[in-house]
CHARMM internal coordinates of N, CA and C (Angstrom, degrees):
IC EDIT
DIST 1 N 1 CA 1.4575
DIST 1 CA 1 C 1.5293
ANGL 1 N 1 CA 1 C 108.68
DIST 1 C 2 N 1.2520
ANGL 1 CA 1 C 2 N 130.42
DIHE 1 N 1 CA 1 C 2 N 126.14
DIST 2 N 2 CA 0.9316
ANGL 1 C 2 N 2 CA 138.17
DIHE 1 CA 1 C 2 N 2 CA 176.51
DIST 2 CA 2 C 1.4915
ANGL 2 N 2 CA 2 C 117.89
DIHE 1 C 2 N 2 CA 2 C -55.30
DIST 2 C 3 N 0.8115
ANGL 2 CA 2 C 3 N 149.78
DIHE 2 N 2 CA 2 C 3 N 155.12
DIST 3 N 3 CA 1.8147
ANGL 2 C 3 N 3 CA 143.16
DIHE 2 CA 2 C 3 N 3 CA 134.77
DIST 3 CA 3 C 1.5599
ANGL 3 N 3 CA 3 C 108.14
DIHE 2 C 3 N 3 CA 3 C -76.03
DIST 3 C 4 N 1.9879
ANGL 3 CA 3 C 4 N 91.01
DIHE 3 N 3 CA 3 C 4 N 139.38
DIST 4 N 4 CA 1.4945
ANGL 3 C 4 N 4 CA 97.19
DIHE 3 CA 3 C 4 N 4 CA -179.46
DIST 4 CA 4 C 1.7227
ANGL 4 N 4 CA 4 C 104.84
DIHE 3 C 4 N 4 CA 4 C -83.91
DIST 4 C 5 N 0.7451
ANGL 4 CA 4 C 5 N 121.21
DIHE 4 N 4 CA 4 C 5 N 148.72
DIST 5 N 5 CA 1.6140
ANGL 4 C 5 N 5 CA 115.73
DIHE 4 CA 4 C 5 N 5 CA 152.92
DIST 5 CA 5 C 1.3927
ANGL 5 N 5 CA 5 C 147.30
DIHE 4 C 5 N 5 CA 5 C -55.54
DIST 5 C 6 N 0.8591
ANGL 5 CA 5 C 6 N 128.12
DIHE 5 N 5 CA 5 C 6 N 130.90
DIST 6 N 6 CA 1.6707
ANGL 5 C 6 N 6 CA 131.20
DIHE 5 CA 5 C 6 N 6 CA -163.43
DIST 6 CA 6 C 1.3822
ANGL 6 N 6 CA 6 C 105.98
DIHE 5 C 6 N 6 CA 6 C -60.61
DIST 6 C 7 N 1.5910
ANGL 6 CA 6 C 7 N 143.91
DIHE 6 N 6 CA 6 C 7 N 115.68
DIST 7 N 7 CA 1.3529
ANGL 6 C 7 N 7 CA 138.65
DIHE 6 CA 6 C 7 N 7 CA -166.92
DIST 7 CA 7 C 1.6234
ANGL 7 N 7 CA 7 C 114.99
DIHE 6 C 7 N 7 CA 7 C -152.66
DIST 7 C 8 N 1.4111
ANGL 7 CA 7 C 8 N 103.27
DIHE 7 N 7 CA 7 C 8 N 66.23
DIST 8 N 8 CA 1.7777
ANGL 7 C 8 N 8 CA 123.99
DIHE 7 CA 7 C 8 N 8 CA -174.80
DIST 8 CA 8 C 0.9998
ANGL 8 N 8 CA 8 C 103.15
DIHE 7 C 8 N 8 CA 8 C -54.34
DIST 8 C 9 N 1.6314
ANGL 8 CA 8 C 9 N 127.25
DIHE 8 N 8 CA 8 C 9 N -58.80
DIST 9 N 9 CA 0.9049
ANGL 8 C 9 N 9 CA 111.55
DIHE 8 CA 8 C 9 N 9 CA -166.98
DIST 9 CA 9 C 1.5130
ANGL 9 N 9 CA 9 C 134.11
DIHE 8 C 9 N 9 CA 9 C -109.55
DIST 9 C 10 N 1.0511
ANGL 9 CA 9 C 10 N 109.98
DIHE 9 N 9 CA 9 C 10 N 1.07
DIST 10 N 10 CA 1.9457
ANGL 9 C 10 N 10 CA 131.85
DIHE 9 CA 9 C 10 N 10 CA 165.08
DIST 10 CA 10 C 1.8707
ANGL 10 N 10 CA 10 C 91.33
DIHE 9 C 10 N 10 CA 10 C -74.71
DIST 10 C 11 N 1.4530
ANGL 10 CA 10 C 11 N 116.17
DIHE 10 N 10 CA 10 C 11 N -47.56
DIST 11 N 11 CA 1.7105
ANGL 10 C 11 N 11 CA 91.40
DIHE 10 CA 10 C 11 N 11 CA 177.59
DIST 11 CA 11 C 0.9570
ANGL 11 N 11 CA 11 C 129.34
DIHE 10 C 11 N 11 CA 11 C -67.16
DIST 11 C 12 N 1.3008
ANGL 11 CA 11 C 12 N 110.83
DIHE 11 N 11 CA 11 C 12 N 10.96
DIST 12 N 12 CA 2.0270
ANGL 11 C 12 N 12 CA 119.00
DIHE 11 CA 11 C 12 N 12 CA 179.89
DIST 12 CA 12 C 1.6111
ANGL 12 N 12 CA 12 C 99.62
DIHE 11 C 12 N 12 CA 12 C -95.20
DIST 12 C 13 N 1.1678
ANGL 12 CA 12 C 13 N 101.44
DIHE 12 N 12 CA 12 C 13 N -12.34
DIST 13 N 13 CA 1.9882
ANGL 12 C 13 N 13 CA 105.50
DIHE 12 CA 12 C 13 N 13 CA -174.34
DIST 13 CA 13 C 1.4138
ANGL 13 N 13 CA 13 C 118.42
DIHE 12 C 13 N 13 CA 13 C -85.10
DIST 13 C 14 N 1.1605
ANGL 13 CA 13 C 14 N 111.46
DIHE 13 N 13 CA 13 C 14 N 110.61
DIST 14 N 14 CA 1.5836
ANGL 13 C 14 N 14 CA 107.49
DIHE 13 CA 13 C 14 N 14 CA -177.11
DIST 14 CA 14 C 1.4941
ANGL 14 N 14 CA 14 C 111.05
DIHE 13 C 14 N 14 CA 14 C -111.94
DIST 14 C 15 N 1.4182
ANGL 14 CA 14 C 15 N 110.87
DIHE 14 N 14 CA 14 C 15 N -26.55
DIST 15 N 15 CA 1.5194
ANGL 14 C 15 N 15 CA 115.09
DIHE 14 CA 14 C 15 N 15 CA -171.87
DIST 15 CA 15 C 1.4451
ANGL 15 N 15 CA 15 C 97.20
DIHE 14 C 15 N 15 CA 15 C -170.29
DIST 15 C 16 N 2.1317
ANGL 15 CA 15 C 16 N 103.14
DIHE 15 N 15 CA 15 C 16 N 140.25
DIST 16 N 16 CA 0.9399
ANGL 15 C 16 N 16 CA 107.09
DIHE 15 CA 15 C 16 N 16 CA -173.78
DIST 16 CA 16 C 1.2551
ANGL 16 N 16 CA 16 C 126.78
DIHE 15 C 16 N 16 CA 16 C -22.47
DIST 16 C 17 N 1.2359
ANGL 16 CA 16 C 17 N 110.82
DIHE 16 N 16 CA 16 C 17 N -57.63
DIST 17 N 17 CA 2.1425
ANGL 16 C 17 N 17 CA 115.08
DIHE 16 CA 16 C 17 N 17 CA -173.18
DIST 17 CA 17 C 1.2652
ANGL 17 N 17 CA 17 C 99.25
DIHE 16 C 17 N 17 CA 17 C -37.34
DIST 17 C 18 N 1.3545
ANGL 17 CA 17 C 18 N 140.23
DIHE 17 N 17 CA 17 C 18 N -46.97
DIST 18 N 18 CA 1.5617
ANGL 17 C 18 N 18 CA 136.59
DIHE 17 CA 17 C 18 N 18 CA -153.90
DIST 18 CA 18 C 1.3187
ANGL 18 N 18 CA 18 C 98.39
DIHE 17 C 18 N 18 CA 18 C -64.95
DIST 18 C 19 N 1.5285
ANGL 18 CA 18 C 19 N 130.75
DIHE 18 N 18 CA 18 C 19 N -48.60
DIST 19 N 19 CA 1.2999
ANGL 18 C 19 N 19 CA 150.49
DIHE 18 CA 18 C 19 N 19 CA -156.65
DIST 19 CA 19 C 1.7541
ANGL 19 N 19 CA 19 C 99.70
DIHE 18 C 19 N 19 CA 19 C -75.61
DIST 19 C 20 N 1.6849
ANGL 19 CA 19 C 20 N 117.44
DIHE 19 N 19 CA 19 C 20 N -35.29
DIST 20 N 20 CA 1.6707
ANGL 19 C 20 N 20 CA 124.53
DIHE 19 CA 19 C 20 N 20 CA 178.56
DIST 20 CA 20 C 2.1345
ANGL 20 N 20 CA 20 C 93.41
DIHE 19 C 20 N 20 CA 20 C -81.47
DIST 20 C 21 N 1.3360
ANGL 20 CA 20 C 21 N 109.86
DIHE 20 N 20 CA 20 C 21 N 18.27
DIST 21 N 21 CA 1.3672
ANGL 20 C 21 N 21 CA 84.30
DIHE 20 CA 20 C 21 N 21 CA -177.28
DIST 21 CA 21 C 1.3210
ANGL 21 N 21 CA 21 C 102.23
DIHE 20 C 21 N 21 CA 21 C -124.18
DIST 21 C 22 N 1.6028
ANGL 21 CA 21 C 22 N 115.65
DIHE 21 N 21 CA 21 C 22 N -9.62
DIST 22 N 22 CA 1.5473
ANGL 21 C 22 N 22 CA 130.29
DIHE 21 CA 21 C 22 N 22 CA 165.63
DIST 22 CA 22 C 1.5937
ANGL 22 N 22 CA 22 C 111.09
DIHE 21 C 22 N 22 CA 22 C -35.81
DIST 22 C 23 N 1.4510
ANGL 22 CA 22 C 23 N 126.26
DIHE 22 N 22 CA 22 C 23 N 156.50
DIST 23 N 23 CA 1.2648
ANGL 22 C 23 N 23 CA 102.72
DIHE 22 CA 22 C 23 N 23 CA 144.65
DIST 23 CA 23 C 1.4404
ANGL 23 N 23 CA 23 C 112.11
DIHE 22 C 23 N 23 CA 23 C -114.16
DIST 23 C 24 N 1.6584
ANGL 23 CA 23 C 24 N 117.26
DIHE 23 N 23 CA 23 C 24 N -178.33
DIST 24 N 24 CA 1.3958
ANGL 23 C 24 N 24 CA 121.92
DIHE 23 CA 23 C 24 N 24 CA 163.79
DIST 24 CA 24 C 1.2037
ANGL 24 N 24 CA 24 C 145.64
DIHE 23 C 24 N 24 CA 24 C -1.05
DIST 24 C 25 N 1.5535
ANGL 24 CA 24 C 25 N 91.48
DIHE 24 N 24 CA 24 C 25 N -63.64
DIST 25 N 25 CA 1.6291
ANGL 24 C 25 N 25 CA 118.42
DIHE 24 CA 24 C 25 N 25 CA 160.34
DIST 25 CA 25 C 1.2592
ANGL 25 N 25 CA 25 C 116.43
DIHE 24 C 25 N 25 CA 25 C -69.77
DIST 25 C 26 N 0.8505
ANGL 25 CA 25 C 26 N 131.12
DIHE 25 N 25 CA 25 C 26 N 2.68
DIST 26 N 26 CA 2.1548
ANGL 25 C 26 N 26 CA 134.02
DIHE 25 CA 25 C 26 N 26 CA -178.71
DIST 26 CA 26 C 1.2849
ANGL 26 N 26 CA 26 C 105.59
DIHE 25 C 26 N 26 CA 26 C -94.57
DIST 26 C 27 N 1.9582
ANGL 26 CA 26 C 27 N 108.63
DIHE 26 N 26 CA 26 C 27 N -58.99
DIST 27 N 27 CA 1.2421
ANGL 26 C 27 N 27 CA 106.80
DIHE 26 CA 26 C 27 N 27 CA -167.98
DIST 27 CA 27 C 1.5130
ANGL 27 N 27 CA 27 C 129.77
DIHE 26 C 27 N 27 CA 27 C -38.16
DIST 27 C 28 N 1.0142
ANGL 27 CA 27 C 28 N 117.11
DIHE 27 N 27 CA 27 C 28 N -46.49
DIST 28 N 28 CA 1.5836
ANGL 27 C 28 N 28 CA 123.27
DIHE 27 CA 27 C 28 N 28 CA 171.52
DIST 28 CA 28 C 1.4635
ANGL 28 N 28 CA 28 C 122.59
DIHE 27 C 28 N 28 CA 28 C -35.02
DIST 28 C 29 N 1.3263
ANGL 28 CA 28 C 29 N 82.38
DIHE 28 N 28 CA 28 C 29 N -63.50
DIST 29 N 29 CA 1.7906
ANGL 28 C 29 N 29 CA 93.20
DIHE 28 CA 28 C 29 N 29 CA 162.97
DIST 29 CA 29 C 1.1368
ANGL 29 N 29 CA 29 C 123.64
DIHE 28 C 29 N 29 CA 29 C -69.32
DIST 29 C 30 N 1.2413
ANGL 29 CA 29 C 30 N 125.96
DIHE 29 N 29 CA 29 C 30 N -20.44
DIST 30 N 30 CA 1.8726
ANGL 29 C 30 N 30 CA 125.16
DIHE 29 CA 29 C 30 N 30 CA 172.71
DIST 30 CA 30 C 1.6635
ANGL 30 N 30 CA 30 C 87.27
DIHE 29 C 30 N 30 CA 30 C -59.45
DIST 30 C 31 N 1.4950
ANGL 30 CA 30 C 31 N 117.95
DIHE 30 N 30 CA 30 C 31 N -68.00
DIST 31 N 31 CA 1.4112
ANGL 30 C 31 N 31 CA 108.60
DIHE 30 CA 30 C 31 N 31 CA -157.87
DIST 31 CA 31 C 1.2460
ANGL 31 N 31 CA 31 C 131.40
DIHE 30 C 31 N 31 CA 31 C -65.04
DIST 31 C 32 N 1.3935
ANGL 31 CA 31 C 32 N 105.34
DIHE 31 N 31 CA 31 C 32 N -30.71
DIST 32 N 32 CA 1.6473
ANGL 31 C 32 N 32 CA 113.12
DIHE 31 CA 31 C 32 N 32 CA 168.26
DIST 32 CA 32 C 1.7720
ANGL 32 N 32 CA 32 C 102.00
DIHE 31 C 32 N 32 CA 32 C -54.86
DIST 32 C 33 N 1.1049
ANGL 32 CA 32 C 33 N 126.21
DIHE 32 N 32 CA 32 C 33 N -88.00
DIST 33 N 33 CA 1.3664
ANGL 32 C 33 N 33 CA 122.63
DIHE 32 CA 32 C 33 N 33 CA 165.71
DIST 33 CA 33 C 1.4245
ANGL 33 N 33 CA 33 C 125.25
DIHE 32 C 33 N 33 CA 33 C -4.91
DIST 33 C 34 N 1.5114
ANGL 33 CA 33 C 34 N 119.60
DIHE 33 N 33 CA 33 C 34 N -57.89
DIST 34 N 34 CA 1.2674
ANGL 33 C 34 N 34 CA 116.22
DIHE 33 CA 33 C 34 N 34 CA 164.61
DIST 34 CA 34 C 1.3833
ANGL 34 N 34 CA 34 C 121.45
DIHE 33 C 34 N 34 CA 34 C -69.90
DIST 34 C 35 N 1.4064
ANGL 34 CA 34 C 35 N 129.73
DIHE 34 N 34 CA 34 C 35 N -11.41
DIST 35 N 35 CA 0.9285
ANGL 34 C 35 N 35 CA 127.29
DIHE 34 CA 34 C 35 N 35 CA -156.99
DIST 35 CA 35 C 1.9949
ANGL 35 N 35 CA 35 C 93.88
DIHE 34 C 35 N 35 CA 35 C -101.32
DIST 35 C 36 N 1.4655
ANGL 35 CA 35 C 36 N 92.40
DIHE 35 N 35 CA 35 C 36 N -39.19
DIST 36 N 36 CA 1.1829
ANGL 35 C 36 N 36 CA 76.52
DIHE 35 CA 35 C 36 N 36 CA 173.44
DIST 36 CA 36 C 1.9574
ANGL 36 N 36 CA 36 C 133.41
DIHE 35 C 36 N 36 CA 36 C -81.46
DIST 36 C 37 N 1.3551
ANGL 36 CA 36 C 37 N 97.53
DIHE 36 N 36 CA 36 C 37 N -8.29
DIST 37 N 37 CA 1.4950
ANGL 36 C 37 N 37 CA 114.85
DIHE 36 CA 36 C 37 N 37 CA 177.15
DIST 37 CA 37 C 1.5604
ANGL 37 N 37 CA 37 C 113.05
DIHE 36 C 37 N 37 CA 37 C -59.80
DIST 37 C 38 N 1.6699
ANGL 37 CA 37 C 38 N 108.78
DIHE 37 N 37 CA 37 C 38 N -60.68
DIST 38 N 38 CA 1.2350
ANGL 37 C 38 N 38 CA 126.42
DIHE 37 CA 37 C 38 N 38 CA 144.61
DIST 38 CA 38 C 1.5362
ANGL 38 N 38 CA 38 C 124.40
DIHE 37 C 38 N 38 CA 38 C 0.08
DIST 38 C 39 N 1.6822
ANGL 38 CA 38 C 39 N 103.52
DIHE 38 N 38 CA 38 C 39 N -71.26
DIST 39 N 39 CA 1.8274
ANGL 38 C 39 N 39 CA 119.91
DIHE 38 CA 38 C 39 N 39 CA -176.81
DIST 39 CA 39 C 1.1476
ANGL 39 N 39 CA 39 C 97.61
DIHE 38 C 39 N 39 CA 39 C -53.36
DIST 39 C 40 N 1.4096
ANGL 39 CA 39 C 40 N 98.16
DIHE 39 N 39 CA 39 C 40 N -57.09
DIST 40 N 40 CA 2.0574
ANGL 39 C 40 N 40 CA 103.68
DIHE 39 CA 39 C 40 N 40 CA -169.27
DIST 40 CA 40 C 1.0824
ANGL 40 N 40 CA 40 C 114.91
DIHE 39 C 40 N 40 CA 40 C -31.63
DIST 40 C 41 N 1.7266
ANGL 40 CA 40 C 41 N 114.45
DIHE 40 N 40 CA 40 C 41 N -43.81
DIST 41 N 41 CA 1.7904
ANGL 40 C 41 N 41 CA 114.24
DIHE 40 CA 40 C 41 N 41 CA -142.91
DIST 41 CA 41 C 0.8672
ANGL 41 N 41 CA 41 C 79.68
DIHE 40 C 41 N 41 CA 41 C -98.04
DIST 41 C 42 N 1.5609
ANGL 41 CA 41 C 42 N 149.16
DIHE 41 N 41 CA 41 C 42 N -41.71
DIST 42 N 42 CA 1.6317
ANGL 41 C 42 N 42 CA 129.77
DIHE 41 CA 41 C 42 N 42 CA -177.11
DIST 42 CA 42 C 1.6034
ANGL 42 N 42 CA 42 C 119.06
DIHE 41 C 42 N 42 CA 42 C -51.22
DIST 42 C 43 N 1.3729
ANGL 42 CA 42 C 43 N 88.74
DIHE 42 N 42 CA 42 C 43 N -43.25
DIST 43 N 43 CA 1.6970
ANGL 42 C 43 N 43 CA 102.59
DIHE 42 CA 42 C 43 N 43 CA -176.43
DIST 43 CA 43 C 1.5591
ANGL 43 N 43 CA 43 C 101.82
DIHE 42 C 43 N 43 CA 43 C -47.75
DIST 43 C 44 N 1.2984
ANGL 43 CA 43 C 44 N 95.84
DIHE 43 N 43 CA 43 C 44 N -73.50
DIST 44 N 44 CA 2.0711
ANGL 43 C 44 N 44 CA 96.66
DIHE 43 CA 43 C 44 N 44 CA -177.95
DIST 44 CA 44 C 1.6548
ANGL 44 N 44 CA 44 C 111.45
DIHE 43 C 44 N 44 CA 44 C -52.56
DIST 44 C 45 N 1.2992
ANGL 44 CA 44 C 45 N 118.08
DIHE 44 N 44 CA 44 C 45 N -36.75
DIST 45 N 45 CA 1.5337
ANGL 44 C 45 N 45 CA 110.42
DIHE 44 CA 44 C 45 N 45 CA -149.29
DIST 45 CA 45 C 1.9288
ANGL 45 N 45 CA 45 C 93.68
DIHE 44 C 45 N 45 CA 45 C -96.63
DIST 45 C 46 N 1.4965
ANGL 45 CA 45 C 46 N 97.31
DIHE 45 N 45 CA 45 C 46 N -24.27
DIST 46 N 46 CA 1.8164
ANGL 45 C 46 N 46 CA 89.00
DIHE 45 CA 45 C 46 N 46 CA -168.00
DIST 46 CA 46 C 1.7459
ANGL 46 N 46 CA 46 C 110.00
DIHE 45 C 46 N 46 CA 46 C 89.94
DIST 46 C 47 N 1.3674
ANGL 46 CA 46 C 47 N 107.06
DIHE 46 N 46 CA 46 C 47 N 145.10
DIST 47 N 47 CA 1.2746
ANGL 46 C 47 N 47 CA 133.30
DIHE 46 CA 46 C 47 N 47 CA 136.62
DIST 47 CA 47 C 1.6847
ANGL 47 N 47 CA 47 C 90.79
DIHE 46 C 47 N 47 CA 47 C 120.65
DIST 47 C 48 N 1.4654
ANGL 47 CA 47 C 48 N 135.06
DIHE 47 N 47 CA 47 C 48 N -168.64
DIST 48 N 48 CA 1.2647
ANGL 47 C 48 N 48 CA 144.50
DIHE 47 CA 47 C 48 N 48 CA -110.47
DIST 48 CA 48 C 1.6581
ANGL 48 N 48 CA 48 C 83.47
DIHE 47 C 48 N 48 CA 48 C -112.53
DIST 48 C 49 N 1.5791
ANGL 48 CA 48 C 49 N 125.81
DIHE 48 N 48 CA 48 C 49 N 145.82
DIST 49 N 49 CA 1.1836
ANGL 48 C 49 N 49 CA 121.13
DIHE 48 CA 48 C 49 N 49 CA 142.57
DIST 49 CA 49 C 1.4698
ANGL 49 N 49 CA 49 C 120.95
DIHE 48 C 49 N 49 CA 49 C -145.39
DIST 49 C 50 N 1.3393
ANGL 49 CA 49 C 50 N 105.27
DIHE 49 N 49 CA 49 C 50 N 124.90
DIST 50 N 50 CA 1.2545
ANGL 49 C 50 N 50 CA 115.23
DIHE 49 CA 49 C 50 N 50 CA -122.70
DIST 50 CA 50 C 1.8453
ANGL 50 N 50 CA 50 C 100.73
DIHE 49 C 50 N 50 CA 50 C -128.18
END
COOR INIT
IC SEED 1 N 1 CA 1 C
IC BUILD
């Protein structure tokens, strides 16, 4: 079983607007977070990410 990744603050994101309410200093962390959510689902689901 994989482990999911820790993602505080991408689970506050439901729709773009949430993401226009971030500031400056967040973004970084939005993407790391997604980026790592991303790995996860390849990991379990399979195929290329690229």
């Amino acid at each position: 079983m994989t482990h999911r990744p820790e993602t505080p603050l991408l689970d506050t994101v439901e729709t773009p607007a949430d993401i226009r309410l971030l500031s400056a200093d967040q973004l970084p962390q939005l993407a790391d977070e997604l980026r790592a959510e991303v790995i996860s689902a390849v990991g379990v689901t399979g195929g290329h990410l690229g």
